[in-house]
C-alpha positions as CSV (number, residue, x, y, z in Angstrom):
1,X,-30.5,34.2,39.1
2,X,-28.7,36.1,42.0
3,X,-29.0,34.9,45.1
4,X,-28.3,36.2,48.7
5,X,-27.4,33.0,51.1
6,X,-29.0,33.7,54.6
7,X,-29.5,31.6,57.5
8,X,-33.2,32.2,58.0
9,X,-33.9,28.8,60.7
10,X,-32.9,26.5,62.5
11,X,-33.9,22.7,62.7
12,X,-32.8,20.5,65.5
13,X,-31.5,17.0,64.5
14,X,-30.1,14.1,66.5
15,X,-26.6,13.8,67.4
16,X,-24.7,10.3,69.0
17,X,-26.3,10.9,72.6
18,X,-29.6,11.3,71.2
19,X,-29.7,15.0,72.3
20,X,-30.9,17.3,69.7
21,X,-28.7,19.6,67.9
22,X,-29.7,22.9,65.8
23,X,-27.8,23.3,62.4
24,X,-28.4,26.0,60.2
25,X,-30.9,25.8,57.4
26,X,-30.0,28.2,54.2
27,X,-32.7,30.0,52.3
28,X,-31.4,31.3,49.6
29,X,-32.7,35.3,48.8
30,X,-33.7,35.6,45.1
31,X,-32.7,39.4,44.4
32,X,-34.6,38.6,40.8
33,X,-37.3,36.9,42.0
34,X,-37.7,40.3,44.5
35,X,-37.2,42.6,42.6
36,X,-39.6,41.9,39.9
37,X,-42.3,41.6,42.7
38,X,-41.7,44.8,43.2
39,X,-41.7,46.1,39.1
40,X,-45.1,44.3,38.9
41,X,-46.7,45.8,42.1
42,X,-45.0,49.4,42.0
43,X,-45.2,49.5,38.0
44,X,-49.1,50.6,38.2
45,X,-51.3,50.1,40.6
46,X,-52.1,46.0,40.9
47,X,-55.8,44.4,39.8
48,X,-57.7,43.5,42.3
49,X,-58.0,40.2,40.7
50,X,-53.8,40.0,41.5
51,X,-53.5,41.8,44.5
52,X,-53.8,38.8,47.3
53,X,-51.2,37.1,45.3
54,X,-49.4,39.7,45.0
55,X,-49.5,40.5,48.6
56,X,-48.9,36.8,49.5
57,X,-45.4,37.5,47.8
58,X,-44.8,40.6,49.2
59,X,-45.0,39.1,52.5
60,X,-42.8,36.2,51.8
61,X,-40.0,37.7,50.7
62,X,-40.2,40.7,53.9
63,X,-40.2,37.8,56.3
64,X,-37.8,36.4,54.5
65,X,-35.3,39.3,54.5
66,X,-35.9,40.6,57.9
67,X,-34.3,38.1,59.7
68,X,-31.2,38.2,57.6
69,X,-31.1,42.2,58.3
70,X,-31.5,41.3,61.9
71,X,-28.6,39.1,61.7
72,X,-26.1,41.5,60.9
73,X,-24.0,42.9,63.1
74,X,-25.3,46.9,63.1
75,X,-24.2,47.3,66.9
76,X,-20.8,47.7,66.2
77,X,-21.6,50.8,63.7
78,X,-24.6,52.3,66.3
79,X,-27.0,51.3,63.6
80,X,-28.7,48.6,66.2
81,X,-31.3,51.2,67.3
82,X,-32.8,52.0,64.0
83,X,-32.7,48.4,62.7
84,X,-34.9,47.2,65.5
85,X,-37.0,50.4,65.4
86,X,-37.5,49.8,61.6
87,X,-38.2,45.9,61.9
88,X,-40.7,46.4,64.3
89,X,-42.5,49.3,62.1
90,X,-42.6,46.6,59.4
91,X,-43.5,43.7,61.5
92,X,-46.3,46.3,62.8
93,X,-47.4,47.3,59.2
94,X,-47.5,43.6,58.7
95,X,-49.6,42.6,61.0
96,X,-52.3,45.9,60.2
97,X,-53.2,44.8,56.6
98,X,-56.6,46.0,55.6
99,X,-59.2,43.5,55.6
100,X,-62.3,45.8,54.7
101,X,-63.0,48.3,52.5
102,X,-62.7,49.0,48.6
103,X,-60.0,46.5,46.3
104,X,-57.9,49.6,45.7
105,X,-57.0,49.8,49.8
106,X,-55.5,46.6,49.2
107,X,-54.0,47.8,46.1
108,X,-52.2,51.0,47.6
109,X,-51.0,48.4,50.4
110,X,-49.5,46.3,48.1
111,X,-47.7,49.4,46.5
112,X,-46.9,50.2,50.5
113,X,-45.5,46.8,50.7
114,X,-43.1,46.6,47.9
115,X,-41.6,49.7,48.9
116,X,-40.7,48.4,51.8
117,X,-39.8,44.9,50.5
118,X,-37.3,47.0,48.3
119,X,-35.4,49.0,50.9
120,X,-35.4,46.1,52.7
121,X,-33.5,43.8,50.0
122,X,-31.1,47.5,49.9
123,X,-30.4,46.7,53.4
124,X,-30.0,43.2,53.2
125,X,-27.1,43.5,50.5
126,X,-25.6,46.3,52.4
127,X,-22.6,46.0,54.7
128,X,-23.4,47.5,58.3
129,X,-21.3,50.8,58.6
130,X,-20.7,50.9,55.1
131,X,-21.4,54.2,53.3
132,X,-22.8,53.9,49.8
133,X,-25.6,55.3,47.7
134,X,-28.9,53.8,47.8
135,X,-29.1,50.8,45.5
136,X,-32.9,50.7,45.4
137,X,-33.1,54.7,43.7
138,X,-31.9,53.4,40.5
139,X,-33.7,50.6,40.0
């Protein structure tokens, strides 16, 4: 299992003087575990029967990896614009999930969603300013 360390919260706890203190809470990033809720979703399109857990996941691991995109430090390549632009199309996307309507909606969404769950694990192994091809293509 590959995993991505990422500091995803914080949790305040007590120090000598009684004042609160936040420490860092790790959450590890399961690339495997990601990745293979994308296969499933993207590999045809999902049952209905599936689709709300699949979706459920979907969601999980994009909140999950947006804040450790966020966390990077893109400003010092000029890449800050386009990573707040493109967290705040996904947070958008997010929070306009299709509630009505025929099972296959929700299945298309799901598709929608692990495409964007995938380019966002791409950016979340990436180095800011670094150059390479795009890791998702291939897999």
């Amino acid at each position: 299992m590959r995993t991505l360390k990422t500091a995803a919260g914080r949790r305040p706890h007590a120090t000598r003087r009684g004042a609160p203190q936040s420490r860092q809470i790790d959450y590890p990033i399961d690339v495997d575990n990601i990745m293979s809720t994308v296969r499933v979703t993207l590999g045809r399109l999902p049952l209905a029967a599936t689709v709300d857990h699949l979706l459920l996941r979907l969601r999980g691991h994009i909140q999950l990896l947006l804040p450790e995109i966020e966390t990077k430090d893109w400003a010092r390549y000029g890449q800050d614009d386009q990573i707040r632009f493109m967290a705040a199309s996904v947070r958008d996307r997010l929070n306009n999930e299709p509630k009505t309507g025929p099972a296959v909606v929700r299945c298309v969404y799901a598709q929608e969603l692990a495409h964007i769950c995938r380019d966002l694990l791409a950016l979340a192994l990436a180095e800011p300013g670094f150059e390479q091809p795009y890791p998702a293509a291939a897999s």
